[in-house]
Structure formats: structure tokens, C-alpha cells
N, C-alpha and C positions, 0 to 999 in steps of 0.2 A: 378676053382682051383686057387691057391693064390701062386702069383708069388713073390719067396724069394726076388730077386732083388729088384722088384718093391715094395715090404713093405719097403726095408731098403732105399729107394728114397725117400719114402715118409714119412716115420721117420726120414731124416736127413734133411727135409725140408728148414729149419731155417738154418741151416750150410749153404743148399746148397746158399741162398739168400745171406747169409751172404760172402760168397767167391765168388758171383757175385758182391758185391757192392765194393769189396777191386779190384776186377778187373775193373771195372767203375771209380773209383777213380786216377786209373793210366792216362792220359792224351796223350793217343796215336793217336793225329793227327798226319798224316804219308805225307799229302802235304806242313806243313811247318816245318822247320828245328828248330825253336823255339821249339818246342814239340820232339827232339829227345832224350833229357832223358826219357819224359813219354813212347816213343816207347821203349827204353831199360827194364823202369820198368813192364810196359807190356809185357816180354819175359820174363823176369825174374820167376813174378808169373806164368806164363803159365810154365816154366822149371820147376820149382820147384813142382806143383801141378802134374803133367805128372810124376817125379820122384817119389815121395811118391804112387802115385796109383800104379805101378810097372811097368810102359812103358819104352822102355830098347831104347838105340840105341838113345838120347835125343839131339838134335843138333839143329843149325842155317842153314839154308840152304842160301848161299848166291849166287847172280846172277847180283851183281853193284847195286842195292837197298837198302830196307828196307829188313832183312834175315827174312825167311819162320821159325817157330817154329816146327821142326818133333820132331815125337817118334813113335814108332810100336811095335807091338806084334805079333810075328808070329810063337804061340806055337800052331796052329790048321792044324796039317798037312793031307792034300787032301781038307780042306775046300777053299772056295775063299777068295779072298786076297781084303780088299775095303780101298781107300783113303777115309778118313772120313775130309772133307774140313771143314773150319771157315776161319773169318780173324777178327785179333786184332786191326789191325785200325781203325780211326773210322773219321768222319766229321771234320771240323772246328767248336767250339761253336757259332761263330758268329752268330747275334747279342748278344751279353753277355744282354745288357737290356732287351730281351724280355724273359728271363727266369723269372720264379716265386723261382725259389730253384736256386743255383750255378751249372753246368753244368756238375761237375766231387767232386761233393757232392752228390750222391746219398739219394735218399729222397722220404720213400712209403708215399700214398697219395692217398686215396680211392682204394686199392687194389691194385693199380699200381707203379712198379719202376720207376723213374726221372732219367736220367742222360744223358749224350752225350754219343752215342754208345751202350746204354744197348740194346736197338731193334736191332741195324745194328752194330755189328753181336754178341757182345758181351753174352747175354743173350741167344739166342737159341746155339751159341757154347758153352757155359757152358752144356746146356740141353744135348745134344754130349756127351761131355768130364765126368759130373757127371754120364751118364746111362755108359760109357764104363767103367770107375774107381768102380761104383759097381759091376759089374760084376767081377772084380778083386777080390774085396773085401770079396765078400760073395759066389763063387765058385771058385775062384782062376785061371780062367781062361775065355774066351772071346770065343763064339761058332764060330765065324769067324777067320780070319787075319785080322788085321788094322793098316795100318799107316798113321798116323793122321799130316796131313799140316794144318797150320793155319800160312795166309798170311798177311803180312806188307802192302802190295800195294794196295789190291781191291780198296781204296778209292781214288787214282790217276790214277785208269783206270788199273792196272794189269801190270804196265809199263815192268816189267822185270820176269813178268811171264813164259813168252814161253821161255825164256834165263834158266831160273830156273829149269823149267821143261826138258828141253832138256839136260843140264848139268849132273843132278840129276832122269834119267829114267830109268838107272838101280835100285837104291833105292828105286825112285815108281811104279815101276813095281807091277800094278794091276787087277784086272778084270773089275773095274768100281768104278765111285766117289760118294759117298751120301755126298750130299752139306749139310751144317747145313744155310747156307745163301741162300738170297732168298725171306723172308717171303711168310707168307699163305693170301689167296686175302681179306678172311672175317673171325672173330673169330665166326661169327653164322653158318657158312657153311663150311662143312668139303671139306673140295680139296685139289690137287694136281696138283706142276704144271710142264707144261711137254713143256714150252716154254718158252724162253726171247730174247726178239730183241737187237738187236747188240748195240754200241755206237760209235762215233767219236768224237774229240773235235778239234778244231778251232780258234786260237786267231786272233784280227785283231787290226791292230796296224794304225792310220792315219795321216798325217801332212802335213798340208796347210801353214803353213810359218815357218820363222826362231824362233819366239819366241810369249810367247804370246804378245797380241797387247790389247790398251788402245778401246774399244770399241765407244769410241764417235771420238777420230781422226781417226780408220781405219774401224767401224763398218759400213756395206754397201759396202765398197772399195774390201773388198779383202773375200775369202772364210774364214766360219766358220766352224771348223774341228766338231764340236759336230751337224750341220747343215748337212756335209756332210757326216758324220756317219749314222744318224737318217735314211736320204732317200735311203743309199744303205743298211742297214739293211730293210727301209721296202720295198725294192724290191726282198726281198726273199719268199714272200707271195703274193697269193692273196687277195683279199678284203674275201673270202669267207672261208679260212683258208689252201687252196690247195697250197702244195710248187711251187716255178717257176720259179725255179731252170730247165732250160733244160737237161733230161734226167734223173731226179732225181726219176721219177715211170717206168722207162725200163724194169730194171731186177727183179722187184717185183712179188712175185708169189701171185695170185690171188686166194682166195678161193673157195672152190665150192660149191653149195649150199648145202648136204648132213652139210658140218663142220659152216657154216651159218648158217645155223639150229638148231646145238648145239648150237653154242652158245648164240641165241637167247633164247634158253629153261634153260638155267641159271638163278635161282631167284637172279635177280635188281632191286634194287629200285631207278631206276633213277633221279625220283624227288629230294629222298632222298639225294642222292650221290653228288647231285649239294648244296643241301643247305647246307649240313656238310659244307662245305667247299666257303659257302657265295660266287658259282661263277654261271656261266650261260655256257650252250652247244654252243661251237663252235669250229668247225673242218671240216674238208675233206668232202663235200657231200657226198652223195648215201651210207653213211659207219653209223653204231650204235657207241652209245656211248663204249661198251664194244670191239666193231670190232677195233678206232681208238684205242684204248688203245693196244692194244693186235698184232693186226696183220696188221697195218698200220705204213708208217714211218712217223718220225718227225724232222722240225728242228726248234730248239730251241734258244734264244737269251735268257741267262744267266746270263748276265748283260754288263751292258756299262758306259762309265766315261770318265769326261774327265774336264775341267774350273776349276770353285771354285765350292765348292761343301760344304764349311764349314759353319759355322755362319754367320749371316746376307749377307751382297752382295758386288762383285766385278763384276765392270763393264770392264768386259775380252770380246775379240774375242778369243776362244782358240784356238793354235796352233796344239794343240793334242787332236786323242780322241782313246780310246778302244774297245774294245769288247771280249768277248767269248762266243762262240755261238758249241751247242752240237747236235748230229743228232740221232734218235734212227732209227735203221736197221730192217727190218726183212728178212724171208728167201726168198735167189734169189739176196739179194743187196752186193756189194763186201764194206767195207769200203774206198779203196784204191780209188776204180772209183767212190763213191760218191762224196769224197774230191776232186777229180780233178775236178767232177763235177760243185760241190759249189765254188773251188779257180775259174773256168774259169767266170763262172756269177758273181763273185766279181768284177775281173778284169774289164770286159766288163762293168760293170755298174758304175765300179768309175771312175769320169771327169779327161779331161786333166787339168792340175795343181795341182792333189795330189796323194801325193805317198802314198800309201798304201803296207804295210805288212801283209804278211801270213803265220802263223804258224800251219799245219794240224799236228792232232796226227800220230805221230811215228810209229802207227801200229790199232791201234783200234782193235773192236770185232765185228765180223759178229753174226747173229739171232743164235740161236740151237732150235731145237726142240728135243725131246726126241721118238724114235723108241717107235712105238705103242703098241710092246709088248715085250717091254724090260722085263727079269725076277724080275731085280730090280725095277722097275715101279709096276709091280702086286704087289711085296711084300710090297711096298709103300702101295698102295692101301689098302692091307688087314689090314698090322697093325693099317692107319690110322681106317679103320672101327672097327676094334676090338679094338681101343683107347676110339674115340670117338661112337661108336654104329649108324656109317651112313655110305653110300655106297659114298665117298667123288667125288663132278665132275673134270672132267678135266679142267684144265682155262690157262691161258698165264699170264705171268707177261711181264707188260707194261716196266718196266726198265731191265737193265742189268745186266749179269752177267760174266764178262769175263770170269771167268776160263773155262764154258763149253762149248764156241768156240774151247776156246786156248787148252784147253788139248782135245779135240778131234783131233786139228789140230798137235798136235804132240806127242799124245802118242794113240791115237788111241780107245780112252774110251768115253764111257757116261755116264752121270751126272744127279743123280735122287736129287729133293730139297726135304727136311725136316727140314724146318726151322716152328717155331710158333714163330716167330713176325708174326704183322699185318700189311696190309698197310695203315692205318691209325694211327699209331704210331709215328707220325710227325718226322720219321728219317730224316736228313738233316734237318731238321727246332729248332728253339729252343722246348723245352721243349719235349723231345723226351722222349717218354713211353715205358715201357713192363708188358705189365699186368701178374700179380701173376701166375692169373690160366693158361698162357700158357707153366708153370712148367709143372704143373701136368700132361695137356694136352700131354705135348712134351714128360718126360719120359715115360707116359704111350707107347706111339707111337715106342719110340727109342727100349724100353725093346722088345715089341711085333716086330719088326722088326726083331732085331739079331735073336730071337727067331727063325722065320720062316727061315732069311739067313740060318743059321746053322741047317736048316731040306731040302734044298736044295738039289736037284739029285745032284750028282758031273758034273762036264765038264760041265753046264750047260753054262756057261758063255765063253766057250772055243770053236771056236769064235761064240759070240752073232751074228756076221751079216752074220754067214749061217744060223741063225736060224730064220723060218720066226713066227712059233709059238713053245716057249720052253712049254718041255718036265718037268713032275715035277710040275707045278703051274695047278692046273684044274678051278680055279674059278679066276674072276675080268680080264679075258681075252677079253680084248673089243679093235677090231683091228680098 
């Protein structure tokens, strides 16, 4: 049978590309202050589009940040109520020269959009916001409740998320979040994913004397701070890729072999996976390539600086040097006690005569996993298979996602992803993609979702965690 929605999504096609690239064009990196007009203009279009589809209640949510973009609709009374997430932020362009097109010039290209932020998150929250907008359009009404956040921050770690959210809980008062962020693992394999490991971040700051020094009268005599960077960053690791950090594998929960097994029976093509990307396996022993990714921690050294660094050469001993360095979490590890972890093995391993600084994130995000049989999760499921016509697997995403820590940890929800970027999409890198067909792909998914939400037993979701198998879903129930 032919879904009215879904024909007028697909006949407005071209508009919809078109009102993603004017959103691409706005310049909303959210970590530096240079781009806080583009952050403006990126609220602006998201107000104004939200207005015209009919979303009522149109506001700024603020919490000392960058403000959250709401609007809601809640003319389905007895159905459930769902936060439909995105975020407008987006990376830094940097390097600007390694772009083939300008970065906030959007530009198709063998079927795929160009620009900073169309993958992360730009283009699957459009996918979002255009399937709920037709449904306005061409029934005049939405089978569920929605009110829709779409956040300034995600790209600086969520800094003032749980403040935002805690402020503003009456307003989102929900039964459960559908992230549009996220992306999906492979565009050739249908999934869902039902995990992401936490984050922390970590600056370090170093100085071994008063200023810099002429390397020929002091080099040898005295420490060099880019010297003594180098060796207490590489004593964060083994030779063999295992952290050595003490305490850093304590509270890690261990898989069993039953979920081992899945995910061994995941089609990878690990040769493949290495050569895309011109690199070679190396990580944690006794663990698979898809295991470190997914359900092992990490920590990361994201870059470091410090001397001359410019054209041709200055013969410096430098005085200073930096670092940031990020950790990915999974379930069982606390953010808080990893960081005291990492500060005390800094300590200990930096020499007497340099002073070292540390600056651990403010709060970070612990792992989530998503409850096995959540009702939103099955319906995830079916739509993706009645989308794409496969029975999609479960998988983990390797990076993070604040919100569904944070808003579990204080509004007391879960958080199903449906986002179609890919990760292969070189978000965070230059020339960052979103392929075409993950339009098509995603409203087909978004449309057949509401669909099924708004066929849902009532109270279904009232509370999910006395429910060990809901009542109402008979198929894709896999515990």
C-alpha cells in the first residue's frame, strides 16, 4: 500500500536537498567563538523551518551555553510523548587545504553531499525534521507526541547538557529519546545500534623553564619541554597497544562469550576496513578488530605542540609544550575515576623540575547501552527492515554520544539511534560526505516508524523498566 507521506517525501526531494544545503552553508562550529554568528544563523533557519511546518511552543533552551533549538507537538492525546534529538553544531573545518570544494559551500559530487556537518548531524536531523514536517503537511497531524531538541553543544562534549536538561524537565517530559545522531556502521548492512562508549577529555599543559632558550647555548644543559611531553605521553601505553594507566581495566565489564559470538558472526571485512583507510591492526591483545572498537576502552592522544612549528627552522629548546588527549568509556567505567586515574599516572611519571598542568573534563559521559527489549528498539528494528527489506544486526558505535548517558542520568529515558550517515563519512576530517540515497533510505525508516509508534498498546512505555518483555510488539523481540 502507498504511503501518502512517504510519496510527498519523495516528490519533494530536491527542496528537501535544497533546504539541507542552505542549512550546511550556515557555519556553526559551536567550540570556537569566531563562528558564533554562524551558530545564530543555524537557529534561526531551524526556527523558522519548525515554524512554517506547524510546531508550536518554538524556543531557545538555554543552560550557560550554546541554547538547544525546541518545538513540540502534542495534539495526540493517550499516545506517547518521544524527544526526537539532532544537534546543529558541527566540527571545526580545519585543515581548510585539505578540502576539494569549500567547507560551508555545499557541493553534490557523484551522488554525494560535501560540506562540514552535513553527516554529523546536519543531514540525518533534516531526515527527522522533513519526515515529521510532512506529516503535518499532508495529514495535519503526527501519530505520536514530539518535542523535538536539537542541540548547540554535542560537538564540545554536551558541556551544559545535564544543566539544560535538568532546568527544562518539565518541558521534556517524555517516554523515551529517538536520537537522529549517531550514524549507521555500514550503508551495505542494515543495523541498529544499541550502544556507545562514554568520553572524557584531558588537556596538559608543560614547562621546563622560564622562556624559550637558544638551543646551541642551552640545548643539552637543561630540559626540553616538547622532550618531556613526548615520553610521559608515551608512557600511557604499552608497546603492544594495552593502556598503563594503573586501574584503567578495573571496572570494565567483560563480555561473555554468548555476545562474543555475535559479534564475531557480523559480516567484516577486515582486510577491507584496514585498507580504506591506508592503516594496519593495532590494539589491546586477545580482543577483535570490531570487539576494540565497540566494547573496549581507549585512550587517545589528539594532538600535541609546542616550539616552532612554522616555516623553515628555529633552533629553540622549547619552554612549553601541550597536549589533549581523550578516553572512550564503556559499561562498568565511571568518567570521574578514570580521570583521577590518568591525572595520578601523569603526576607520577612527570620528573622533578617540571611543572605540569591538568585540565580533566568537567563532567564527561559514561558508555549506554540500550535495554534489549526496549519497545522503541523493536520498532526501530521493524521500520529499519520494512525500509530497507533486511532483518538489520545489532552493533556498538565505537564513539560517543552524550546525550544518552546524560539524559538517562537525569530524566530517566532511553535512547534509540536513527541516524543514516555512515561511518565512513569522514565526519571530523575534511571533506566530509552524505550520500544522497541515505534520504531515501532514512525517510523511508522515519515514516514507517511513527507509523508503527502510533499502532502501539498505550502505557506501553509507562515504566519501561518493569517491563521485562513489552506487551503489544510480537516480532524482532530478541532478548
Amino acid at each position: 500500500m502507498t504511503d501518502a507521506v512517504l510519496t510527498h517525501l519523495k516528490n519533494d526531494r530536491d527542496n528537501i536537498i535544497g533546504r539541507l544545503k542552505e542549512l550546511v552553508r550556515a557555519p556553526s562550529v559551536s567550540t570556537d567563538s569566531a563562528y558564533a554568528e554562524g551558530m545564530k544563523e543555524a537557529r534561526k533557519i531551524l526556527n523558522s523551518r519548525l515554524k512554517l511546518s506547524g510546531f508550536e511552543n518554538i524556543s531557545e533552551l538555554e543552560a550557560g551555553g550554546h541554547p538547544a533549538v525546541y518545538a513540540e507537538w502534542l495534539g495526540a492525546p493517550g499516545a506517547p510523548t518521544f524527544i526526537v534529538y539532532g544537534h546543529y553544531d558541527v566540527q571545526p573545518p580545519d585543515p581548510l587545504d585539505k578540502w576539494h570544494s569549500p567547507p560551508f559551500e555545499p557541493d553534490i559530487r557523484e551522488n554525494r553531499l560535501y560540506g562540514r556537518g552535513v553527516s554529523d548531524d546536519k543531514g540525518p536531523s533534516s531526515i527527522a525534521l522533513e519526515t515529521l514536517s510532512a506529516f503535518l503537511a499532508v495529514e495535519g497531524r503526527l501519530p505520536v507526541n514530539v518535542r523535538i531538541l536539537l542541540e548547540g553543544e554535542e560537538e564540545t562534549g554536551s558541556v551544559t547538557l545535564r544543566a539544560l536538561l535538568e532546568k527544562y524537565s518539565d518541558t521534556l517530559a517524555a517516554d523515551a529519546v529517538l536520537s537522529a545522531d549517531g550514524a549507521r556502521w555500514r550503508a551495505d548492512l542494515a543495523s541498529v545500534n544499541v550502544g556507545s562508549r562514554g568520553n572524557s577529555r584531558c588537556e596538559l599543559a608543560l614547562r621546563t623553564a622560564g622562556k624559550d632558550l637558544h638551543s646551541g647555548r642551552f640545548g643539552g644543559a637543561v630540559r626540553n619541554a616538547l622532550h618531556e611531553m613526548s615520553a610521559l605521553l608515551a608512557s600511557l601505553h604499552h608497546s603492544d597497544g594495552r593502556v598503563a594507566v594503573a586501574g584503567y581495566y578495573d571496572d570494565v565489564e567483560e563480555l561473555d562469550a554468548g555476545e562474543r559470538q555475535r559479534i564475531a558472526a557480523i559480516p567484516f571485512d577486515e582486510p577491507g576496513f584496514f585498507e580504506a583507510i591506508k592503516g594496519t591492526s593495532h590494539g589491546e591483545p586477545g580482543y577483535s578488530t570490531l570487539e576494540r572498537l565497540w566494547v573496549r576502552p581507549t585512550l587517545e592522544i589528539n594532538g600535541m605542540w609546542g616550539g616552532y612549528i612554522g616555516e623553515g627552522s628555529k633552533t629553540v629548546t622549547p619552554c612549553e609544550a601541550f597536549a589533549k588527549l581523550t578516553t572512550r568509556l564503556v559499561p562498568g567505567q565511571d568518567p570521574a575515576k578514570v580521570g583521577s586515574a590518568l591525572a595520578a599516572h601523569l603526576r607520577a611519571h612527570c620528573p622533578t623540575g617540571v611543572e605540569l598542568s591538568i585540565a580533566l573534563d568537567r563532567g564527561g559521559s559514561a558508555a549506554y547501552m540500550v535495554p534489549k527489549a526496549h519497545p522503541l528498539l523493536i520498532a526501530a528494528e521493524m521500520a529499519i527492515e520494512s525500509a530497507l527489506g533486511a532483518v538489520p544486526v545489532r552493533v556498538r558505535v565505537g564513539g560517543s554520544l552524550p546525550l544518552s548517558y546524560i539524559v538517562k542520568d537525569t530524566l530517566g529515558l532511553d535512547t534509540i539511534m536513527l541516524s543514516f550517515s555512515t561511518a565512513d563519512e569522514d565526519f571530523h576530517a575534511p571533506n566530509e560526505f552524505f550520500r544522497l540515497s541515505a534520504i531515501d533510505d532514512g525517510v523511508a525508516a522515519w515514516v514507517r516508524l511513527l507509523r508503527i509508534l502510533g499502532e502501539q498498546t498505550p502505557g506501553l512505555y509507562t515504566p519501561f523498566k518493569t517491563i521485562s518483555k513489552p506487551e503489544g510488539i510480537k516480532s524482532h523481540d530478541r532478548a
